[in-house]
Backbone as a printed PyTorch tensor [residue, N CA C, xyz], in Angstrom:
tensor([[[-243.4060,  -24.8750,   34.5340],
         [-242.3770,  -25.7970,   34.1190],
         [-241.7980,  -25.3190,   32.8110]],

        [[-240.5890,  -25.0870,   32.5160],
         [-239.8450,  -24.9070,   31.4450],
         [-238.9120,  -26.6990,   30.7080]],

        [[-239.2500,  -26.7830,   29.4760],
         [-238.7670,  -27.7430,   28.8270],
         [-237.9470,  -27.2170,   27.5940]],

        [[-236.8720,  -27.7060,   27.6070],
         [-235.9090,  -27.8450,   26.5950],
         [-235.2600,  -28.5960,   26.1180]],

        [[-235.7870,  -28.6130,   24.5530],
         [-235.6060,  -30.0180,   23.6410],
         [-234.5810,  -29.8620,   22.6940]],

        [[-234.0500,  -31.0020,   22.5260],
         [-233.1070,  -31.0990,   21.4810],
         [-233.9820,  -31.3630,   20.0900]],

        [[-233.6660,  -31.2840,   18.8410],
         [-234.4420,  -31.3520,   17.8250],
         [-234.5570,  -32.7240,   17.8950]],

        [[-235.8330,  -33.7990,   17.2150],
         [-235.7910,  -34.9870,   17.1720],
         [-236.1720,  -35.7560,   18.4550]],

        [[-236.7580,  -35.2190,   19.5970],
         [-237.1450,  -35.6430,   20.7480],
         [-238.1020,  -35.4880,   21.0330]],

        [[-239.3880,  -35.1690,   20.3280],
         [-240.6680,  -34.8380,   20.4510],
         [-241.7160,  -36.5390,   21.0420]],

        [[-241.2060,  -37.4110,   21.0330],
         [-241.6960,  -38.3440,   21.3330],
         [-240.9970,  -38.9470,   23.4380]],

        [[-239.7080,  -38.4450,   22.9780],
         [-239.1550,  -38.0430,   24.5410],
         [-240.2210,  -37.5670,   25.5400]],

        [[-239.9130,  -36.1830,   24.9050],
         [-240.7950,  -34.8000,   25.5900],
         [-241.7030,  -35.4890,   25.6990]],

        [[-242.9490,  -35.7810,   25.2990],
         [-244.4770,  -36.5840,   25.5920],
         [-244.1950,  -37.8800,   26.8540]],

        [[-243.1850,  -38.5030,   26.6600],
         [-243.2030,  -39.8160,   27.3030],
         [-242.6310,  -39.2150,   28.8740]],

        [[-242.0280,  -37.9540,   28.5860],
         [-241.3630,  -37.5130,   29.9870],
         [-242.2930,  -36.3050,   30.3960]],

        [[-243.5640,  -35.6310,   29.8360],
         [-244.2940,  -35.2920,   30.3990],
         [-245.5820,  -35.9270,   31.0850]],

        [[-245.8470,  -36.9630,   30.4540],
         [-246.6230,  -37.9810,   30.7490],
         [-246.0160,  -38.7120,   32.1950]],

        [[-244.8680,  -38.8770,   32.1460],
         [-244.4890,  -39.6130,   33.5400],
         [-244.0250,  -38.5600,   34.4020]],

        [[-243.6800,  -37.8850,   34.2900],
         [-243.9510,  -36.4610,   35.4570],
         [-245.4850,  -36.1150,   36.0320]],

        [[-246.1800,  -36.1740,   35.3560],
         [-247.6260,  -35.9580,   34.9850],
         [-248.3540,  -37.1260,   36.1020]],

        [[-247.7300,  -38.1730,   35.8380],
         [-248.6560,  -39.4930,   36.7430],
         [-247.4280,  -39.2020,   37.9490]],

        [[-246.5460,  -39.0340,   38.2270],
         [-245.7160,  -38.9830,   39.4800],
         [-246.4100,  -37.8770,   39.9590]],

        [[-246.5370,  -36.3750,   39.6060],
         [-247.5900,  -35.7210,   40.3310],
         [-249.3080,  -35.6310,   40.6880]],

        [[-249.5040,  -36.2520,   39.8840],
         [-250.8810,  -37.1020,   40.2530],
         [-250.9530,  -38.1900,   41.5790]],

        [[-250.0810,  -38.1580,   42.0020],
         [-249.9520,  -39.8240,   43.3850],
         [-249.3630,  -40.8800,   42.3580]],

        [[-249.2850,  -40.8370,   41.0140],
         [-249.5860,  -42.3940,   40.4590],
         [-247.7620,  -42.9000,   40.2250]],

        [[-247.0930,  -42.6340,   41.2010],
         [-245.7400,  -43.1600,   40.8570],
         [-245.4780,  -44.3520,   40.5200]],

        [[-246.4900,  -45.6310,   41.1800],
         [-246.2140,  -46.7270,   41.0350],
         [-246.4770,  -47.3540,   39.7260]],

        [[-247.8880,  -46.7010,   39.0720],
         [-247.9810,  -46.9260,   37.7760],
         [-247.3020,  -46.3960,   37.0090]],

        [[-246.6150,  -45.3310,   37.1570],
         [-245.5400,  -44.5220,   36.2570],
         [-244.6040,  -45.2870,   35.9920]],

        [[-244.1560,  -45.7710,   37.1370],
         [-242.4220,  -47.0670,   37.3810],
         [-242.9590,  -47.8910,   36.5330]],

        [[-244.2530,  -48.7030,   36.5390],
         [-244.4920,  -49.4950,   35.6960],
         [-244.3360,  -49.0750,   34.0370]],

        [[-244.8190,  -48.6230,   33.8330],
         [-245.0780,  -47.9830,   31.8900],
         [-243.5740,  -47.3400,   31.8270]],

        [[-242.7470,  -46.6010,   32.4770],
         [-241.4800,  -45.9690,   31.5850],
         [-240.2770,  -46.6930,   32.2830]],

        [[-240.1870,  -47.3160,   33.1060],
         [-239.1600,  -47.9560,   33.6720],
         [-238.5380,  -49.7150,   33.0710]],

        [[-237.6640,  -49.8350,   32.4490],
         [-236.9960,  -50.6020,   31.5980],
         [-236.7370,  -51.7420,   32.7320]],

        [[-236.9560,  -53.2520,   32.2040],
         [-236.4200,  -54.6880,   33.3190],
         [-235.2210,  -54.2700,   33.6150]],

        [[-234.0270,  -53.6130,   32.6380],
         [-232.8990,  -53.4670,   33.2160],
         [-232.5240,  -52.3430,   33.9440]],

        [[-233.4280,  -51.8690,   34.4490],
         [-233.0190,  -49.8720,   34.9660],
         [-231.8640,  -50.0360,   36.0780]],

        [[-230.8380,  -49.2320,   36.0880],
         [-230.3030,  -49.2920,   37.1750],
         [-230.5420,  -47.7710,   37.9620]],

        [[-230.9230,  -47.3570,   39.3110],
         [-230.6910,  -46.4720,   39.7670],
         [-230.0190,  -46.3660,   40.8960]],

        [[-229.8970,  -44.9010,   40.9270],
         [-229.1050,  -44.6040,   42.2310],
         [-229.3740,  -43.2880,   42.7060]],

        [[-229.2350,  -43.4670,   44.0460],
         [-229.1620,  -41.7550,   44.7400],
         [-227.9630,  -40.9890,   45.2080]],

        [[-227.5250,  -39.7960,   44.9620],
         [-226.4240,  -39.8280,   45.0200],
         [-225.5980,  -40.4870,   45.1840]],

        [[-224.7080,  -40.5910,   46.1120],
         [-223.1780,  -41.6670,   46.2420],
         [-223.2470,  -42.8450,   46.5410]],

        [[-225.0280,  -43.6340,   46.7970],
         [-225.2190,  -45.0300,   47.5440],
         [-225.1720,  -45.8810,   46.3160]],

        [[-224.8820,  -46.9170,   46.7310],
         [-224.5410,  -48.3370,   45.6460],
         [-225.8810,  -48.2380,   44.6490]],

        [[-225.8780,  -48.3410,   43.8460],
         [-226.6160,  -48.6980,   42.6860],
         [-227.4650,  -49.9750,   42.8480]],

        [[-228.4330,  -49.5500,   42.3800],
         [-229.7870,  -50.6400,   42.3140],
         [-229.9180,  -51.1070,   41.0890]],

        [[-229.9090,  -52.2780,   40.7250],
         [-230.0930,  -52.8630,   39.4830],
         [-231.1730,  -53.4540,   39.2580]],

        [[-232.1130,  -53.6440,   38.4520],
         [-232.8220,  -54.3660,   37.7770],
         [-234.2130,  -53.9690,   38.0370]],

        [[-235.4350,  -54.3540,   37.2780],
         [-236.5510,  -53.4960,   37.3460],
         [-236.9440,  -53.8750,   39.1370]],

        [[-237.2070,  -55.0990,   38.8490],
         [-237.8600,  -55.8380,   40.4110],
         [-237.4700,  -54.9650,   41.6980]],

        [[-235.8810,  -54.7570,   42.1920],
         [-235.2390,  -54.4600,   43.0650],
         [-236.0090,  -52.8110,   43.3400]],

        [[-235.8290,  -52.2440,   42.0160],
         [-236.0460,  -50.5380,   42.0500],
         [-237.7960,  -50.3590,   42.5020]],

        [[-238.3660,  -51.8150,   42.0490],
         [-240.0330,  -51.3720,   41.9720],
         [-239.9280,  -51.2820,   43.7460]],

        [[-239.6320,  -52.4090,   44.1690],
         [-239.6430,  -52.7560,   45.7130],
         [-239.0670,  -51.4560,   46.6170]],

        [[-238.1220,  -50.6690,   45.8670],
         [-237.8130,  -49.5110,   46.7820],
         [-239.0160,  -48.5780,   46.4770]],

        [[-239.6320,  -48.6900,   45.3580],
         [-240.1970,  -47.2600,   45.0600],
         [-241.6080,  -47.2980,   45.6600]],

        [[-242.1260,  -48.8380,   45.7560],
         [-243.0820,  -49.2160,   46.4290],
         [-243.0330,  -48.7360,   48.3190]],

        [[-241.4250,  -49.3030,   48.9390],
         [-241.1480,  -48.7580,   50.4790],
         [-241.4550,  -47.4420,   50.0990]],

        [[-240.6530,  -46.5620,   49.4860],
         [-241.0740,  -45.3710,   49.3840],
         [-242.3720,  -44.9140,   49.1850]],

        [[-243.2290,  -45.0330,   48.6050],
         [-244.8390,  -45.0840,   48.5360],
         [-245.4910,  -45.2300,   50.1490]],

        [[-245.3620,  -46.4480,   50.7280],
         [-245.9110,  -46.7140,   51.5830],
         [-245.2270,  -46.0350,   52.8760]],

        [[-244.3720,  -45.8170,   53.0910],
         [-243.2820,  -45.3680,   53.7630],
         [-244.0260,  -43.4170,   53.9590]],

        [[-245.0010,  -42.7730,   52.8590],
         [-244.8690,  -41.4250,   53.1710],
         [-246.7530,  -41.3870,   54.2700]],

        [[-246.1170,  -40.2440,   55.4520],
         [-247.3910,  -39.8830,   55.8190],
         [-247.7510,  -39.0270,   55.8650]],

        [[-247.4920,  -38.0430,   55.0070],
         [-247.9340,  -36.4720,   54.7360],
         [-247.0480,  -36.5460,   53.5120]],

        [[-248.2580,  -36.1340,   52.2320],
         [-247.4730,  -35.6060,   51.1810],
         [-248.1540,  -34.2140,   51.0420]],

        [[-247.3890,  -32.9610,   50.8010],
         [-247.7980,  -31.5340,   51.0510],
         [-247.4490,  -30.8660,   49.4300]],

        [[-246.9620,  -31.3700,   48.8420],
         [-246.2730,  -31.0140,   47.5130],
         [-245.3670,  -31.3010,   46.7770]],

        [[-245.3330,  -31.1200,   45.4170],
         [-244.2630,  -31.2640,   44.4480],
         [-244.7470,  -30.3490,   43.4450]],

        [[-243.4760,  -30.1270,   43.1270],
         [-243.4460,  -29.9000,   41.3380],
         [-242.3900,  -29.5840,   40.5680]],

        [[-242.4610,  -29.8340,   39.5180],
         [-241.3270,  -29.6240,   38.1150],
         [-240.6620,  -28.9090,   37.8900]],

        [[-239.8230,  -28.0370,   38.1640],
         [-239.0870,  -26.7550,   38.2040],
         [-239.0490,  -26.6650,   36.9960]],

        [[-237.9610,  -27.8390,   36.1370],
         [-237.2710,  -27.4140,   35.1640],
         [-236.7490,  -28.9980,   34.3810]],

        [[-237.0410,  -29.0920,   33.0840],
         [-236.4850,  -30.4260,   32.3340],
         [-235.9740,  -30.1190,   31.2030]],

        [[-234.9630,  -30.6930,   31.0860],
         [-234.0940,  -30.2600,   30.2550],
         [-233.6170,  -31.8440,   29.2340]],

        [[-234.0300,  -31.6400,   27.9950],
         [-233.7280,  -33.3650,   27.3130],
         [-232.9270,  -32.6660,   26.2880]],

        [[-232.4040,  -33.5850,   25.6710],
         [-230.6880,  -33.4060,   24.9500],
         [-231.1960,  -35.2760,   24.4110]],

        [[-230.9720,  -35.6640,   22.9470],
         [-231.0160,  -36.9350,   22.6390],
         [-231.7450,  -38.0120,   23.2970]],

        [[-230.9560,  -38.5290,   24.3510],
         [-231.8380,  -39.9610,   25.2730],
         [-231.3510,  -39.9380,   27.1860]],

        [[-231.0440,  -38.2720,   26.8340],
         [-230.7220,  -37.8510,   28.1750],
         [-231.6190,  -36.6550,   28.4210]],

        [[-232.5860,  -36.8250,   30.2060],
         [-233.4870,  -36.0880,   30.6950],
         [-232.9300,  -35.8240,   31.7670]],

        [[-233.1310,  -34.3010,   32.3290],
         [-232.7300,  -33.8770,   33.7070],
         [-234.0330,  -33.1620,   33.9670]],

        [[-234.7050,  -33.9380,   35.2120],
         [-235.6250,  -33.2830,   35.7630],
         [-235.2340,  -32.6300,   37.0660]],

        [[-235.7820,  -31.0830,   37.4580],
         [-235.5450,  -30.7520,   38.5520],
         [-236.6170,  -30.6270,   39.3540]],

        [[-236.7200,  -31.2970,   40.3700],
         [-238.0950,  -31.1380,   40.7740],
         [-238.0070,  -30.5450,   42.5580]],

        [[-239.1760,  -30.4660,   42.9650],
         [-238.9970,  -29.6890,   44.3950],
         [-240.0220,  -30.6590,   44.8700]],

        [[-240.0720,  -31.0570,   46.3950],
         [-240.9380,  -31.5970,   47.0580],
         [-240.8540,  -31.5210,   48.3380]],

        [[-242.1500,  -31.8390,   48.9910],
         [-242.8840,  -31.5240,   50.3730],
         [-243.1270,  -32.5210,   50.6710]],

        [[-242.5590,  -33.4170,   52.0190],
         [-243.9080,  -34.0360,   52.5430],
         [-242.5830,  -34.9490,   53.6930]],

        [[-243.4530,  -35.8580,   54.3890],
         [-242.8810,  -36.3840,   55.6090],
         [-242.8660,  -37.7580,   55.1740]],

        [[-241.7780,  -38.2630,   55.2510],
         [-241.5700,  -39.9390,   55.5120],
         [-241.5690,  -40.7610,   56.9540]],

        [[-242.0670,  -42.0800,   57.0120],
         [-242.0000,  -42.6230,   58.4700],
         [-240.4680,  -42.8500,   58.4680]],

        [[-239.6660,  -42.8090,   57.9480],
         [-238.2700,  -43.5670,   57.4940],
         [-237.3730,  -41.7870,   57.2010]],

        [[-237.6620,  -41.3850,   56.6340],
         [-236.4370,  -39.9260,   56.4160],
         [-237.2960,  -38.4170,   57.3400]],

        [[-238.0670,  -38.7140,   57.5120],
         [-239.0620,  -37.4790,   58.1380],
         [-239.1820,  -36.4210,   57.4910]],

        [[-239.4610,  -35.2950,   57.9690],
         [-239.5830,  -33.6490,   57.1480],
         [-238.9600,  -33.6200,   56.1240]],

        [[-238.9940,  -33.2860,   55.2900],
         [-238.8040,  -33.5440,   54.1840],
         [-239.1880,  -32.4300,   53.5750]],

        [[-238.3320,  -30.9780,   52.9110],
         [-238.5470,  -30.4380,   51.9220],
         [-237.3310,  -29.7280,   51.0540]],

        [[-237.4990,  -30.0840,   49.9730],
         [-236.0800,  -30.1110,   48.9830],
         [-236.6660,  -29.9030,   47.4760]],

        [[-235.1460,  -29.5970,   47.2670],
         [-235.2190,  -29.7370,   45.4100],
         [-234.7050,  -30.7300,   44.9470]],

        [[-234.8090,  -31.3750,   43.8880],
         [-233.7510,  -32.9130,   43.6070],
         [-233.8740,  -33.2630,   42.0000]],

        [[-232.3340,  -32.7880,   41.5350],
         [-232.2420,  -33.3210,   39.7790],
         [-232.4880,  -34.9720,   39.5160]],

        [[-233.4720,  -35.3660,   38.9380],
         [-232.9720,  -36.6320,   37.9630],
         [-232.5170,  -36.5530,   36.9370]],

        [[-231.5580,  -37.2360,   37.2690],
         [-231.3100,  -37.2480,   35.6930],
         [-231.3570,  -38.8270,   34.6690]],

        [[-231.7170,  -38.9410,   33.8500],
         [-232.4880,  -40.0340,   33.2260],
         [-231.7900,  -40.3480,   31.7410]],

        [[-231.8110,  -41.5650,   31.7440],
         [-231.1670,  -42.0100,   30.3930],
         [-232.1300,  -42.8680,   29.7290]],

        [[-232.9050,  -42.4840,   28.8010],
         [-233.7690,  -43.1920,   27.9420],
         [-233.7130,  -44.1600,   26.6750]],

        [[-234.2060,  -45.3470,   26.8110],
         [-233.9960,  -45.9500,   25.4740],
         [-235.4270,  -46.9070,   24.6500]],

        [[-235.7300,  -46.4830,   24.0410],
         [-236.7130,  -47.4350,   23.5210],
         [-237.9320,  -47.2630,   24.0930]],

        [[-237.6130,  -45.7290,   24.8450],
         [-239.3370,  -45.3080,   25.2070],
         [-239.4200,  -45.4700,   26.5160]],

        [[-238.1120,  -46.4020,   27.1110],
         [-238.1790,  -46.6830,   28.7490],
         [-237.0200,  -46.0050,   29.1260]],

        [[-237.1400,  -45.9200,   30.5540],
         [-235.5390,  -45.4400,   31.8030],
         [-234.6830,  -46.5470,   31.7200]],

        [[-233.7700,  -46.5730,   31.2580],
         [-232.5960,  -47.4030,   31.3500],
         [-231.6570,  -46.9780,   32.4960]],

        [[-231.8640,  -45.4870,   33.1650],
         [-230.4230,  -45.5270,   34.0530],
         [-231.0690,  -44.0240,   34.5360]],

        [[-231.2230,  -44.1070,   35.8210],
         [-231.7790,  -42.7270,   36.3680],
         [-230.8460,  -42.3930,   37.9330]],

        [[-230.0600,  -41.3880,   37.5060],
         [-229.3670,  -41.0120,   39.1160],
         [-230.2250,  -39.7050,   39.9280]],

        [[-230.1680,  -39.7250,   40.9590],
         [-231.1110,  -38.6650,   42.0760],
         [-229.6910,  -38.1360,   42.6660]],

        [[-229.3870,  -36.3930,   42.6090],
         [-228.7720,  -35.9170,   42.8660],
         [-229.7820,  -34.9520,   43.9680]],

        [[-229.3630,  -34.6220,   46.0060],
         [-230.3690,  -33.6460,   46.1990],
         [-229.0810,  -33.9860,   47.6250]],

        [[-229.4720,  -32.6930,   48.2290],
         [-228.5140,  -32.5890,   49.6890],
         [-229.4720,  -33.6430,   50.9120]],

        [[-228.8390,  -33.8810,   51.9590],
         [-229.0440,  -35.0360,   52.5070],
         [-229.8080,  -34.1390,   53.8330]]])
């Protein structure tokens, strides 16, 4: 994994290796919990936007339960600039809901106060 920091983000960097860190461990759901803000809005590429912590936990939870083969991930490349993170990450594995499944996919993340305030998923369909 390569990281590149803007000066003054050393507390970033930790909070966004730490939650990369528990997302590749299995522990996504506790991850959503500790860095994910009541107000997060996300989105995946071009689909309507998800607002608020509750709504995003409930997808990330379908998603959790939703996989039956996970075969891999990992971090390519993160790149932080101020209270903006772009993670590139690669992953393996099969969903009951999207199936085979293997890709690369940028987040990109807007941080405030130590939490995700606004995270978009850019990856081909």
């Amino acid at each position: 994994m390569s990281v590149t920091a803007a000066p003054g983000v050393h507390n970033l960097e930790a909070n966004v290796t730490e939650l990369n860190n528990m997302i590749l461990e299995g522990r996504i759901l506790d991850a959503f919990d500790k860095f994910y803000a009541p107000d997060v809005r996300m989105q995946d590429n071009d689909y309507p936007v998800r607002e608020g912590f509750e709504l995003n936990r409930q997808y990330e939870e379908a998603f959790v339960n939703g996989l039956t083969e996970f075969r891999g991930a990992k971090v390519l490349n993160v790149l932080l600039s101020d209270d903006i993170v772009c993670v590139e990450w690669w992953f393996d594995y099969t969903h009951k809901d999207y199936g085979v499944r293997n890709y690369r996919q940028v987040a990109v993340q807007r941080w405030k106060n130590g939490k995700i305030v606004e995270e978009k998923f850019y990856y081909n369909n």
